[in-house]
gemmi code that builds the backbone of each chain (N, CA, C; Angstrom):
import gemmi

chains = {
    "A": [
        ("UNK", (80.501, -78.943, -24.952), (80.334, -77.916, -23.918), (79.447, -78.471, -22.804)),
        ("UNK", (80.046, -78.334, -21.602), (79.244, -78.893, -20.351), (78.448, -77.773, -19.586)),
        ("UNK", (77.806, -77.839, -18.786), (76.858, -77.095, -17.411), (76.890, -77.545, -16.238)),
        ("UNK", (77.547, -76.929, -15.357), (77.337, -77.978, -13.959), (75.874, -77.229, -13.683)),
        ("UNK", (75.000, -77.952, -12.617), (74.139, -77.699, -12.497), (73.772, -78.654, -10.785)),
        ("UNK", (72.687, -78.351, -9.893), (72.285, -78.508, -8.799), (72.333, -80.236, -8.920)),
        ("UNK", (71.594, -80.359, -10.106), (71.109, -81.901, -10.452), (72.300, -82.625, -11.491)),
        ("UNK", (73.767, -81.698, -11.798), (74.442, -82.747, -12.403), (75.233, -81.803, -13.774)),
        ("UNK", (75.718, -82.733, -14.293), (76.045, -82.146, -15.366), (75.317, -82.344, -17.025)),
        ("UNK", (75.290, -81.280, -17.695), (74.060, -81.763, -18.717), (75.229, -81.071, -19.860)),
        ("UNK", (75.382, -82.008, -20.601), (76.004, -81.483, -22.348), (74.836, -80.498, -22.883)),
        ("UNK", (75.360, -79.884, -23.863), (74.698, -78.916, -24.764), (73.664, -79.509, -25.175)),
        ("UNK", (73.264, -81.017, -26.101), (72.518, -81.399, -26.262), (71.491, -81.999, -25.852)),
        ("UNK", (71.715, -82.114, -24.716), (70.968, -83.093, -23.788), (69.679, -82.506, -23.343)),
        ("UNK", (68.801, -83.088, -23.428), (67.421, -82.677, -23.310), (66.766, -83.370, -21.845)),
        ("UNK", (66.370, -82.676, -20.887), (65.836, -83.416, -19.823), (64.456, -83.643, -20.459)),
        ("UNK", (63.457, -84.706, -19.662), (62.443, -84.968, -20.252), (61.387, -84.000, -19.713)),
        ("UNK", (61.380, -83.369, -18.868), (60.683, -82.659, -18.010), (60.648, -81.008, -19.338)),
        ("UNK", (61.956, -80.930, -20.146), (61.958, -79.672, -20.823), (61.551, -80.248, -22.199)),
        ("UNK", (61.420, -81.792, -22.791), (61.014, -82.145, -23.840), (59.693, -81.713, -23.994)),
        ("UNK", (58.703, -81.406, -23.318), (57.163, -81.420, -23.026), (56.954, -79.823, -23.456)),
        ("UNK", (57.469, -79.162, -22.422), (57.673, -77.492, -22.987), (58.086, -77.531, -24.570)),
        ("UNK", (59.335, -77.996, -24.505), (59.964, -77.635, -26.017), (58.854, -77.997, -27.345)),
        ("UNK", (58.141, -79.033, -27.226), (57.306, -79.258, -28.121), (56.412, -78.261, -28.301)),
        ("UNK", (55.224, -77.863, -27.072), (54.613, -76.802, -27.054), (55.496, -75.233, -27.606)),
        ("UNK", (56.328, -75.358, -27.634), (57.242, -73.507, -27.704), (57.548, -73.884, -29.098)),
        ("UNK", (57.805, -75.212, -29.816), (58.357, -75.195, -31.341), (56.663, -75.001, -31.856)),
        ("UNK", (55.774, -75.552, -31.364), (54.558, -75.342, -32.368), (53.725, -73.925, -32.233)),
        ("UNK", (53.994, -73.452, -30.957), (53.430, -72.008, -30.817), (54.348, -71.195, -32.187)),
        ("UNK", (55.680, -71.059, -32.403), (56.576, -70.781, -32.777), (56.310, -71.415, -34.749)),
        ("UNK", (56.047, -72.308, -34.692), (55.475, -72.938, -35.915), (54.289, -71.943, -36.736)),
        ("UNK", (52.971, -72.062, -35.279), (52.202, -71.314, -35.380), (51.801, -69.692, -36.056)),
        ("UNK", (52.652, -69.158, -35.389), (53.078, -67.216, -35.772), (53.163, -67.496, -37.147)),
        ("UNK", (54.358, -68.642, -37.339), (55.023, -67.993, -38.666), (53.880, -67.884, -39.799)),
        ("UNK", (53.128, -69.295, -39.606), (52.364, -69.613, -40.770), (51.081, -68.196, -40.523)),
        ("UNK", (50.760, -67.404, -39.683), (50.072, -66.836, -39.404), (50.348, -65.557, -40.184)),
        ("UNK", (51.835, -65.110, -39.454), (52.412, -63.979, -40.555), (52.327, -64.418, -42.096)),
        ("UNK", (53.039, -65.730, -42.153), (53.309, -66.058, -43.742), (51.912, -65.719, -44.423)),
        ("UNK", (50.509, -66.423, -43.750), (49.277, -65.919, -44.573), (49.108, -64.097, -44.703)),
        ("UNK", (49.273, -63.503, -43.826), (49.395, -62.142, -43.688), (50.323, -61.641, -44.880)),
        ("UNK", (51.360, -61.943, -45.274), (52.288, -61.256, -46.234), (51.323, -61.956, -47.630)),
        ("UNK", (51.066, -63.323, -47.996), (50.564, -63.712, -48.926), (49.092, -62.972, -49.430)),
        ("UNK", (48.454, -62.990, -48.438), (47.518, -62.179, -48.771), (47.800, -60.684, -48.821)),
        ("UNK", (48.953, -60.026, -48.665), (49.161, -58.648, -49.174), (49.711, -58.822, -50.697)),
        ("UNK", (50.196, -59.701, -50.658), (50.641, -60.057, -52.022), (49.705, -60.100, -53.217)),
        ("UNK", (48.831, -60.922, -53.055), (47.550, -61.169, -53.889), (47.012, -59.997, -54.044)),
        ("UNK", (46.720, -59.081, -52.923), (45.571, -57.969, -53.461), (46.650, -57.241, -54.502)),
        ("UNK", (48.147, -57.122, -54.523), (48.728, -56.413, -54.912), (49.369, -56.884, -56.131)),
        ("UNK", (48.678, -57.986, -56.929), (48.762, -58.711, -58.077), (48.464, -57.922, -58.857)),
        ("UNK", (49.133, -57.879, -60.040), (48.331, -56.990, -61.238), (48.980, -57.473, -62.879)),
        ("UNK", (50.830, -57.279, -62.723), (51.090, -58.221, -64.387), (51.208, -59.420, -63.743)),
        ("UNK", (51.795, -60.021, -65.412), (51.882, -61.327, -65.287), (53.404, -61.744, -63.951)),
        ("UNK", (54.333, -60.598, -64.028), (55.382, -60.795, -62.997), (55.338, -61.287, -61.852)),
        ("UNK", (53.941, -60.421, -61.339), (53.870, -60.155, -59.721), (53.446, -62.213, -59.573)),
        ("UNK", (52.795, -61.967, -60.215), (52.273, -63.435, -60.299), (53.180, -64.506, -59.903)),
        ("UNK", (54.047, -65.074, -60.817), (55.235, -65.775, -60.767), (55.549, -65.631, -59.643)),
        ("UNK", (56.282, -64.199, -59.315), (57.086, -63.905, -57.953), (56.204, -64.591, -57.032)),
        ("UNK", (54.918, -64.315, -56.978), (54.517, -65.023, -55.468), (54.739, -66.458, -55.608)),
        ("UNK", (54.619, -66.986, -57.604), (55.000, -68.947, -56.897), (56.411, -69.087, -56.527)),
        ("UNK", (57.281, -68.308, -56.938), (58.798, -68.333, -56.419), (58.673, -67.777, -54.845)),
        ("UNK", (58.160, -66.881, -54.416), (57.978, -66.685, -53.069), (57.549, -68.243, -52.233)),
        ("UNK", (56.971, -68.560, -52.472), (56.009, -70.118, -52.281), (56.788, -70.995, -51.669)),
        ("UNK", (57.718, -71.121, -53.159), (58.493, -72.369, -53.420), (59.403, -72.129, -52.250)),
        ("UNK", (60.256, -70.655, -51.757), (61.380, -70.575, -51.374), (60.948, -71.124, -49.810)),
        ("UNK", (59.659, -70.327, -49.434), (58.922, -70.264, -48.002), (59.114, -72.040, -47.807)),
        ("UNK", (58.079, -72.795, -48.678), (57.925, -74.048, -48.795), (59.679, -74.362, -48.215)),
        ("UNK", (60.436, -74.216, -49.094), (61.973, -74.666, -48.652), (62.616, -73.989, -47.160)),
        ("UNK", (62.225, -72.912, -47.074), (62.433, -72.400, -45.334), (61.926, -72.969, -44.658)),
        ("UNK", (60.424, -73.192, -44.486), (60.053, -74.115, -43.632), (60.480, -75.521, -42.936)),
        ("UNK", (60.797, -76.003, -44.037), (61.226, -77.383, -44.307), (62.597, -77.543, -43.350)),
        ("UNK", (63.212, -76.364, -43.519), (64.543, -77.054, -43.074), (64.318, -75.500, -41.765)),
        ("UNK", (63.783, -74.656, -41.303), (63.676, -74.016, -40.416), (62.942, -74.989, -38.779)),
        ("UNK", (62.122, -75.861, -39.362), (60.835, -76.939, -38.914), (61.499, -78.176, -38.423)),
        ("UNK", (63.233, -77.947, -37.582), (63.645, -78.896, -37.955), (64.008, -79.571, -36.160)),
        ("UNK", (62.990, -81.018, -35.915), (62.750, -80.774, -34.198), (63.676, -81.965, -33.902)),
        ("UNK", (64.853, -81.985, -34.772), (66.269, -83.088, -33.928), (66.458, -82.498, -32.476)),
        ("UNK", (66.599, -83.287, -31.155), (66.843, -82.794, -30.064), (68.435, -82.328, -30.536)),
        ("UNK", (69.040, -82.207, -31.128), (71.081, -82.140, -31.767), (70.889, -81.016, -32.064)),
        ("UNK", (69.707, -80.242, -32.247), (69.819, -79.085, -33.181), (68.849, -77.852, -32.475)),
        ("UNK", (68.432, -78.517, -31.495), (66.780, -77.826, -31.540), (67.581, -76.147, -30.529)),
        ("UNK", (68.736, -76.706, -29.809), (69.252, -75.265, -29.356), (69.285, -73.957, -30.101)),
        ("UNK", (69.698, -74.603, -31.272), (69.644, -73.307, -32.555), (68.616, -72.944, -33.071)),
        ("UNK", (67.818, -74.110, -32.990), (66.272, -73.558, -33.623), (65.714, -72.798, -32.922)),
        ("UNK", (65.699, -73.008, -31.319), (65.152, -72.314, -30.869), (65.833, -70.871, -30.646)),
        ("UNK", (67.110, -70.675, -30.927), (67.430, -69.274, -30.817), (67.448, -68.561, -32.491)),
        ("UNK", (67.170, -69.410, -33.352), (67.066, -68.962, -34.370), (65.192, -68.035, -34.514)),
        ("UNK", (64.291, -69.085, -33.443), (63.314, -68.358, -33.225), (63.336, -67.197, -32.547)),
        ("UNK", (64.302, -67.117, -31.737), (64.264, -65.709, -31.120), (63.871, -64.666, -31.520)),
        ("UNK", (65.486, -64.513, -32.647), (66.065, -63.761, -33.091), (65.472, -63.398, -34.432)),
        ("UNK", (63.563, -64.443, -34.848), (63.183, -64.181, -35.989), (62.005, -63.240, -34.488)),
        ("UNK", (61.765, -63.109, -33.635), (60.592, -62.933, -32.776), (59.452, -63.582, -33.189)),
        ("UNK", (59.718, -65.104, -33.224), (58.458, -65.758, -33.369), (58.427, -66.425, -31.819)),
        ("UNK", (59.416, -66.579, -31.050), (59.136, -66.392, -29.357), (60.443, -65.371, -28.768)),
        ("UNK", (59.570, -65.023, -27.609), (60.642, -64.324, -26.629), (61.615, -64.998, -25.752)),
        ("UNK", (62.563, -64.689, -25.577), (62.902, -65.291, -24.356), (62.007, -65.739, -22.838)),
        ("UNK", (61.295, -64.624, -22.573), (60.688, -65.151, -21.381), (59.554, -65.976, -21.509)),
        ("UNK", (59.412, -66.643, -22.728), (59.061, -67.522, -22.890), (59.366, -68.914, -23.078)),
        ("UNK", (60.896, -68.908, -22.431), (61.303, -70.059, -22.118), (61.005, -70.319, -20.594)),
        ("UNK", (60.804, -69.537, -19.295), (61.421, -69.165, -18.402), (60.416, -71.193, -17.801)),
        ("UNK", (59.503, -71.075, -18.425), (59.112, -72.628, -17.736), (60.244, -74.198, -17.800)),
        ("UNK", (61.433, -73.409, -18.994), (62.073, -74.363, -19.168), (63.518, -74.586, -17.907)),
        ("UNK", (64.202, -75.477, -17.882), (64.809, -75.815, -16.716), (66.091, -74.757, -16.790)),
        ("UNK", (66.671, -73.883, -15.663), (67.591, -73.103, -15.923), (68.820, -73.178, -16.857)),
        ("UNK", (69.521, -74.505, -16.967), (70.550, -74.890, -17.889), (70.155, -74.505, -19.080)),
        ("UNK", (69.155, -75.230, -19.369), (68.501, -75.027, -20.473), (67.866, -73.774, -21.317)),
        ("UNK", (67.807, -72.908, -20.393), (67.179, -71.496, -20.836), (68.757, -70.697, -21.269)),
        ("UNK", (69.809, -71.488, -20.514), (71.411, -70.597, -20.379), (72.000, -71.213, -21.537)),
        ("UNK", (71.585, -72.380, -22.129), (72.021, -72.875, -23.324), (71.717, -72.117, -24.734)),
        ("UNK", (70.289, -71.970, -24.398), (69.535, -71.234, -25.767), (69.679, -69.734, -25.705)),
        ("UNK", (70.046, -69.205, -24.662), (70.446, -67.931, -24.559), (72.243, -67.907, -25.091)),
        ("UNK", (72.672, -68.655, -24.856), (74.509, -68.648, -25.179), (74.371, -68.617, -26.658)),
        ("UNK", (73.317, -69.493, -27.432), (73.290, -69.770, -29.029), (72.426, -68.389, -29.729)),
        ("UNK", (72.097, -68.099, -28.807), (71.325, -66.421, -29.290), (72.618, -65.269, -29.467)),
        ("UNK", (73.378, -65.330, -28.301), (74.583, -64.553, -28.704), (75.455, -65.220, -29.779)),
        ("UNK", (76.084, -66.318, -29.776), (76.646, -67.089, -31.006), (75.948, -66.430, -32.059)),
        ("UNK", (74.945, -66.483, -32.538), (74.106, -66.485, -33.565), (74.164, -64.751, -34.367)),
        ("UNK", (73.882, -64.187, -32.944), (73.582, -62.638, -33.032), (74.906, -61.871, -33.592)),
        ("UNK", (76.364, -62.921, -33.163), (77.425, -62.116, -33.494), (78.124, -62.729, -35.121)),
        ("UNK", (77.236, -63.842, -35.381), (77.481, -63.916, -37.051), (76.866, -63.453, -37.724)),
        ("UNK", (75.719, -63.346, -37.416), (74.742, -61.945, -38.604), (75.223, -61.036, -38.975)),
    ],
    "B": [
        ("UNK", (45.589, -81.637, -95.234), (44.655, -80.835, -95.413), (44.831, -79.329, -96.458)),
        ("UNK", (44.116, -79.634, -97.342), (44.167, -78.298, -97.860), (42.536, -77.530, -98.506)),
        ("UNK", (42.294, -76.107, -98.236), (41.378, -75.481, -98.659), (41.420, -74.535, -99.960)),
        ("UNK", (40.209, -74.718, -100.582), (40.452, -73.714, -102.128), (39.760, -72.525, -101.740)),
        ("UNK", (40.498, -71.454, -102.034), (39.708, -70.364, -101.584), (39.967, -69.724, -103.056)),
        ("UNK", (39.279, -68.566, -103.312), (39.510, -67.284, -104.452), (40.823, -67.052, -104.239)),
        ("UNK", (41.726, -67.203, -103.947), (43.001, -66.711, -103.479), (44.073, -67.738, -103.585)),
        ("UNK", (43.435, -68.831, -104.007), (44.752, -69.951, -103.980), (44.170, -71.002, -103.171)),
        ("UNK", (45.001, -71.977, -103.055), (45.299, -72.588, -101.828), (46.279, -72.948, -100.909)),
        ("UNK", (45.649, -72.861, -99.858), (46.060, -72.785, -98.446), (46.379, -74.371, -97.833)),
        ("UNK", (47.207, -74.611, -97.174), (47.728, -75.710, -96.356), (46.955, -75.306, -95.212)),
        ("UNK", (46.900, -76.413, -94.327), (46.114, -76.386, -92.783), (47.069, -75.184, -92.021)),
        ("UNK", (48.893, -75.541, -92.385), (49.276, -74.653, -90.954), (49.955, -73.419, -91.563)),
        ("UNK", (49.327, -73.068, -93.239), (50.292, -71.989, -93.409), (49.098, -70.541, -93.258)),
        ("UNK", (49.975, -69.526, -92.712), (49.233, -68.164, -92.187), (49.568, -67.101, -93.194)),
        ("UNK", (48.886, -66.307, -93.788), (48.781, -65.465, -94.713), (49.522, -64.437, -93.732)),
        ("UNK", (50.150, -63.216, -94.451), (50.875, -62.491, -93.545), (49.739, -61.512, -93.197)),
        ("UNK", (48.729, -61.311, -93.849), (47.707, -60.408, -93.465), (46.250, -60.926, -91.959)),
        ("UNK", (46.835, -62.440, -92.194), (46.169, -62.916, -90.799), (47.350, -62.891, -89.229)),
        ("UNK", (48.578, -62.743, -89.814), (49.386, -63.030, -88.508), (49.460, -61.715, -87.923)),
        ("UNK", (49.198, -60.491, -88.490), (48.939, -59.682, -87.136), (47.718, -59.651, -86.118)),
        ("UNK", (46.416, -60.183, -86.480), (45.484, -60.487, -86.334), (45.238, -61.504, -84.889)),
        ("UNK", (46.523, -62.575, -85.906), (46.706, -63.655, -84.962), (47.339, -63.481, -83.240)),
        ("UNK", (48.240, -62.767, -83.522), (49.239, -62.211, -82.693), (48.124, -61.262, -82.036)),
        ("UNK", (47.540, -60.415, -82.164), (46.154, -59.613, -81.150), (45.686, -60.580, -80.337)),
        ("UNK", (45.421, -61.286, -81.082), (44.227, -62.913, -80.547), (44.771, -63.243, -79.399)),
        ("UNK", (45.954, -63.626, -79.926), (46.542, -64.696, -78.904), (47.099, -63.840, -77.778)),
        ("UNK", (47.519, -62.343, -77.837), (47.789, -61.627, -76.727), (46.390, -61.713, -75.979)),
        ("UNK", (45.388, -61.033, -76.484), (44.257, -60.941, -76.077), (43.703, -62.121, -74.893)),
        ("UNK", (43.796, -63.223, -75.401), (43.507, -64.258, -74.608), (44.570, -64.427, -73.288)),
        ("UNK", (45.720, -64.366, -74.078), (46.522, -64.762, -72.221), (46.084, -63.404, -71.219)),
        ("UNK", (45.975, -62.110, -72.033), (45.418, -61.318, -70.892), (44.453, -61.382, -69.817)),
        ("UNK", (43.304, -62.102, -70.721), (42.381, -62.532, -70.017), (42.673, -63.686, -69.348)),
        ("UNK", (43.510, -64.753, -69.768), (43.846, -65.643, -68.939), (44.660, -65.397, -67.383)),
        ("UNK", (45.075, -64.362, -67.658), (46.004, -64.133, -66.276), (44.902, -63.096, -65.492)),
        ("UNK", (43.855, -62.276, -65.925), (42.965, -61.545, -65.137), (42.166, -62.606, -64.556)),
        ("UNK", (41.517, -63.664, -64.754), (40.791, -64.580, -64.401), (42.177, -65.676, -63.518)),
        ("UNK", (43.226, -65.908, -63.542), (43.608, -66.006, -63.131), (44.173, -65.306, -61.156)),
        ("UNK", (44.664, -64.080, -61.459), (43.954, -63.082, -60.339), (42.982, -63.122, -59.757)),
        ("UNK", (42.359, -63.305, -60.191), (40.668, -63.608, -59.518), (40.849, -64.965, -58.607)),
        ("UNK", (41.138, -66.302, -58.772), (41.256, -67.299, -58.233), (42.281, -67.060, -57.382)),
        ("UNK", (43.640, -66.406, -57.142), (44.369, -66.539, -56.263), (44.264, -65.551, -55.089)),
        ("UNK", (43.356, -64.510, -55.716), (43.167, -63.889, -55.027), (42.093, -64.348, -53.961)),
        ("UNK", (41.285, -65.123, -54.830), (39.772, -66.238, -53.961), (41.013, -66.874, -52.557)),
        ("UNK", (41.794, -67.557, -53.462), (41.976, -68.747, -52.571), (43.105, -68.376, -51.365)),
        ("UNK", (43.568, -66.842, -51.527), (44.415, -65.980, -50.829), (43.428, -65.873, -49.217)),
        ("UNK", (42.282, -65.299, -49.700), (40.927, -65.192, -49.059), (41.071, -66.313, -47.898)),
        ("UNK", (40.993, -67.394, -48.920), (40.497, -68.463, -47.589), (41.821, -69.127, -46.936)),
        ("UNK", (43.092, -68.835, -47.133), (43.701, -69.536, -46.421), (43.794, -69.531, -45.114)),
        ("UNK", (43.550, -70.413, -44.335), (43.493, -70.560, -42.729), (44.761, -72.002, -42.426)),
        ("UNK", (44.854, -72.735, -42.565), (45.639, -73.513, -42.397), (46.691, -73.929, -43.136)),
        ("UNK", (48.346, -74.482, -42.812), (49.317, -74.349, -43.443), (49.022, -75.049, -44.859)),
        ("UNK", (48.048, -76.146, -44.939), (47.730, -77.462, -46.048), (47.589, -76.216, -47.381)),
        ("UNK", (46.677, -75.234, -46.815), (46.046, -74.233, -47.881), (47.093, -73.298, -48.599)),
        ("UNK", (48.571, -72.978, -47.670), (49.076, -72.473, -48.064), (49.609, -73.464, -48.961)),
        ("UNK", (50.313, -73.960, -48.987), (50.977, -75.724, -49.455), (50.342, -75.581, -51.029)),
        ("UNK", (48.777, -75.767, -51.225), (48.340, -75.865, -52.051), (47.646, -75.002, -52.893)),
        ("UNK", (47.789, -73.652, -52.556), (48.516, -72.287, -53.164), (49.641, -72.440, -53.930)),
        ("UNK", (50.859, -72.912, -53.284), (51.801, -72.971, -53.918), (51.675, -74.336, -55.397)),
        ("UNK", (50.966, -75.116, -54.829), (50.933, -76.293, -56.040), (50.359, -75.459, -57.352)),
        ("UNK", (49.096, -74.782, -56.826), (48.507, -74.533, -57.679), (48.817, -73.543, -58.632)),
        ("UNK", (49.951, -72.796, -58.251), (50.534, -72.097, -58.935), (51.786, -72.596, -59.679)),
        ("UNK", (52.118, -73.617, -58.992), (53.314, -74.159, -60.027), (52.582, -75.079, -61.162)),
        ("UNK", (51.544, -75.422, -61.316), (50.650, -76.119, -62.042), (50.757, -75.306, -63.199)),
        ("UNK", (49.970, -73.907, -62.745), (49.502, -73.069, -63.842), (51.249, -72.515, -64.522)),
        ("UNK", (52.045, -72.629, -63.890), (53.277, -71.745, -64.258), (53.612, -72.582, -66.012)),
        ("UNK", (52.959, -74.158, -65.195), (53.620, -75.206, -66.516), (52.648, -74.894, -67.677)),
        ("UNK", (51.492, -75.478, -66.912), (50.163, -75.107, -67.829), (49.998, -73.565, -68.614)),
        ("UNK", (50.760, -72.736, -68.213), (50.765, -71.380, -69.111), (52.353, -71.248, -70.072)),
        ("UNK", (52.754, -72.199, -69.705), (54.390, -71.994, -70.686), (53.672, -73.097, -71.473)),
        ("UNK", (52.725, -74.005, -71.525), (52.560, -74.718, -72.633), (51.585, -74.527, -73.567)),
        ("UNK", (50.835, -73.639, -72.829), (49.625, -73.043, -73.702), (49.841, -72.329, -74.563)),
        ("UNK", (50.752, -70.927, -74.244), (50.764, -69.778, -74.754), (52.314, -70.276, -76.183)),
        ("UNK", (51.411, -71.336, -76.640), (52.503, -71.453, -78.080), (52.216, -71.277, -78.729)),
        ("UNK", (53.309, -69.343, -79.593), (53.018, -69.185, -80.604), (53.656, -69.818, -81.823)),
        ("UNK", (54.127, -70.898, -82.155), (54.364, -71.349, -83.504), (53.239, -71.848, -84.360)),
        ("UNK", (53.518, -71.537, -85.170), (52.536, -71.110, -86.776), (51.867, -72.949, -86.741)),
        ("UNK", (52.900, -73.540, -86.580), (52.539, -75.074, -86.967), (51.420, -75.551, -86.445)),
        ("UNK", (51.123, -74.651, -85.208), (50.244, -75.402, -83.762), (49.242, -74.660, -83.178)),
        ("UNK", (48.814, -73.469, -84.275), (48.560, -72.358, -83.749), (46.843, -72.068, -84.134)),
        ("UNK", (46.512, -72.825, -85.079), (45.151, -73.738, -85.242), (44.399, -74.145, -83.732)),
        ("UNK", (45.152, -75.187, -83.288), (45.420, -76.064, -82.453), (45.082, -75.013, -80.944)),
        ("UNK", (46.040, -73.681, -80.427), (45.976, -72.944, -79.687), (45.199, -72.080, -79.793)),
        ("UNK", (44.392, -71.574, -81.062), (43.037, -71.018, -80.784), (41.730, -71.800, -80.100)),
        ("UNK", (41.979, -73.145, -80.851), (40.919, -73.630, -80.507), (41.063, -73.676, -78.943)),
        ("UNK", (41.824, -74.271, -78.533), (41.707, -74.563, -77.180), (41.057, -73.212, -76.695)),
        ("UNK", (41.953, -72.258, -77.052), (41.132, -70.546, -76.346), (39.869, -70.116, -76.502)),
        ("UNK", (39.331, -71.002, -77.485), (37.766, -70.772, -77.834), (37.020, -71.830, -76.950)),
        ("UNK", (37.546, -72.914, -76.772), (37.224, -74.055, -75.820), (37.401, -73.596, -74.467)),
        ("UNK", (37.799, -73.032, -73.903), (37.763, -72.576, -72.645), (37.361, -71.157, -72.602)),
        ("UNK", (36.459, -70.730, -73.735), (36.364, -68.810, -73.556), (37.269, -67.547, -73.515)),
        ("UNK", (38.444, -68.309, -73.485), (38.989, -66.843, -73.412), (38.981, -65.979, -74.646)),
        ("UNK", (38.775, -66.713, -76.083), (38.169, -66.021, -76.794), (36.772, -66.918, -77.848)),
        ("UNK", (35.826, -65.666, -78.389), (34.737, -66.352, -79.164), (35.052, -66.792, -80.405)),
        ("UNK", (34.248, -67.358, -80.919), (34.767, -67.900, -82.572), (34.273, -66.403, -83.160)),
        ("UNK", (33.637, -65.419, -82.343), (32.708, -64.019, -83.927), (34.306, -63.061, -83.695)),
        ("UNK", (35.073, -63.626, -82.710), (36.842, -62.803, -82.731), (37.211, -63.168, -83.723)),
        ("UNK", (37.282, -63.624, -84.327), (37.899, -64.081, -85.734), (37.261, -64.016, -86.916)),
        ("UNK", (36.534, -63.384, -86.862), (35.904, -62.300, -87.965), (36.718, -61.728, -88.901)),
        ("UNK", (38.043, -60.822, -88.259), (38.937, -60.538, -89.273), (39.791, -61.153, -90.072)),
        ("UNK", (40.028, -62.449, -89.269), (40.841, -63.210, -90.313), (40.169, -64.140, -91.322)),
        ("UNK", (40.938, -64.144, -92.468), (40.542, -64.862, -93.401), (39.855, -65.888, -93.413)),
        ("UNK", (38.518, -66.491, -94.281), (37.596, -67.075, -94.343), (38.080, -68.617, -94.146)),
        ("UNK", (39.444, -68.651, -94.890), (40.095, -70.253, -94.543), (40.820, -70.196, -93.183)),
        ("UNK", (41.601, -69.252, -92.629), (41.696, -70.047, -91.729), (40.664, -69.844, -90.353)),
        ("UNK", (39.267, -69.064, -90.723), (38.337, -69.305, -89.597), (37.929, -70.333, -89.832)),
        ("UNK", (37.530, -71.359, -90.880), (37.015, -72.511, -90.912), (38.400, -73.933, -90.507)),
        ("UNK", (39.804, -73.060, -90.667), (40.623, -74.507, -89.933), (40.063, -74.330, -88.829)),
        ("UNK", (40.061, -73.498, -87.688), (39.923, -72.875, -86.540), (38.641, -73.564, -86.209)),
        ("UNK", (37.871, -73.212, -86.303), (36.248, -74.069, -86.498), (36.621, -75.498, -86.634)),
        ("UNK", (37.196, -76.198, -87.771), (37.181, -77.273, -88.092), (38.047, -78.021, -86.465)),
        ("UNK", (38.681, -76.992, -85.795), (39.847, -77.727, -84.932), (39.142, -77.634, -83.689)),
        ("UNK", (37.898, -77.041, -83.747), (37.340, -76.930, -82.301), (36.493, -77.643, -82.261)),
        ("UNK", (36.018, -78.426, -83.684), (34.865, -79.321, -83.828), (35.822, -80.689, -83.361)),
        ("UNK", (37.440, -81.035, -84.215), (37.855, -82.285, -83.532), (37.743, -82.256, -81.944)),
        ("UNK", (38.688, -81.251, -81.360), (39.151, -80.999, -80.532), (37.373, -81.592, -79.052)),
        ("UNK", (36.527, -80.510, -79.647), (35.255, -80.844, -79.568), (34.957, -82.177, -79.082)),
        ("UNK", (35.408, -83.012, -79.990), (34.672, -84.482, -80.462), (35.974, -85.189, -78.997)),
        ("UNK", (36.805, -85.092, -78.889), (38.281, -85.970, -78.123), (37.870, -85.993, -76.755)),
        ("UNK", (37.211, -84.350, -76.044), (36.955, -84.264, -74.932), (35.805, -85.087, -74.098)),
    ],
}
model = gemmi.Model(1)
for chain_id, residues in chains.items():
    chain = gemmi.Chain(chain_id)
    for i, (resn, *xyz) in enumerate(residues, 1):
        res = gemmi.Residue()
        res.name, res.seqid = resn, gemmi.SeqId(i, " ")
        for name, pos in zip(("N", "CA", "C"), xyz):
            atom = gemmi.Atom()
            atom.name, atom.element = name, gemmi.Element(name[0])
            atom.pos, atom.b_iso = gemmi.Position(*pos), 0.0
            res.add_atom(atom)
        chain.add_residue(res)
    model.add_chain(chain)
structure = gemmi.Structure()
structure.add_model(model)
structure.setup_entities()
């Protein structure tokens, strides 16, 4: 999939370097929240420990988070369109919090937000 | 190993049927307390998590104990000497708990916390 654009034509994947700089900052803000919420749910968890069940469940909770992360955390420039609309659509960023990024580029991650929104 | 009591004698791993309900209290008794003191630490270390490393090692530390409590809590008769002591070795229960059971096997019990004792 192509973009014409003022400055040219840019494939889906293609990352200008000028939006590599942003994108780093917006995946770790975005990094940031989660682990912020994730402590927030864990620690509701704990006070709300009591058998031996609840227990377990939170290391299976752990393990699964541990495995979301892993492959949610994932900063291939091939992929990062989806990641970042996969952040959207978790509201760990907004859209107008791309708006520093270059217009193509904001119309890319917005096209994979609808893609995304209509397979859920 | 064997002991002479008024009653016969006894092998090291055989349990009178009038000590195995006894036994079975015990050994509930202790994992209870093992998993309340347990609570207590995750709930500590729930407390302090601030950075992702802490969450990370939350999760270790619970898959640790998941192993470390499927290997502890063994009730077979053969080994079960063996699994008091350890529970008396770490407190979760006293040697004056075993008061009710029979005079031989409080002295295997004793005798296994004195090896056990001596290894550490």
């Amino acid at each position: 999939m192509k973009f014409e654009s003022g400055n040219g034509v840019y494939s889906m994947d293609k990352w200008r370097k000028s939006d590599k700089k942003i994108a780093k900052e917006l995946f770790e803000l975005a990094r940031k929240r989660d682990y912020a919420n994730l402590i927030d749910i864990i620690q509701l968890k704990s006070k709300n420990l009591t058998i031996p069940e609840t227990i377990w469940d939170l290391r299976e909770f752990l393990n699964y988070k541990a495995k979301e992360f892993d492959q949610k955390y994932d900063y291939r420039y091939s992929v990062l369109d989806q990641v970042f609309a996969n952040f959207i659509r978790e509201d760990l960023l907004s859209l107008d919090e791309f708006q520093s990024l270059s217009k193509e580029k904001q119309d890319q991650i917005q096209h994979m937000v609808n893609i995304l929104g209509k397979l859920s």
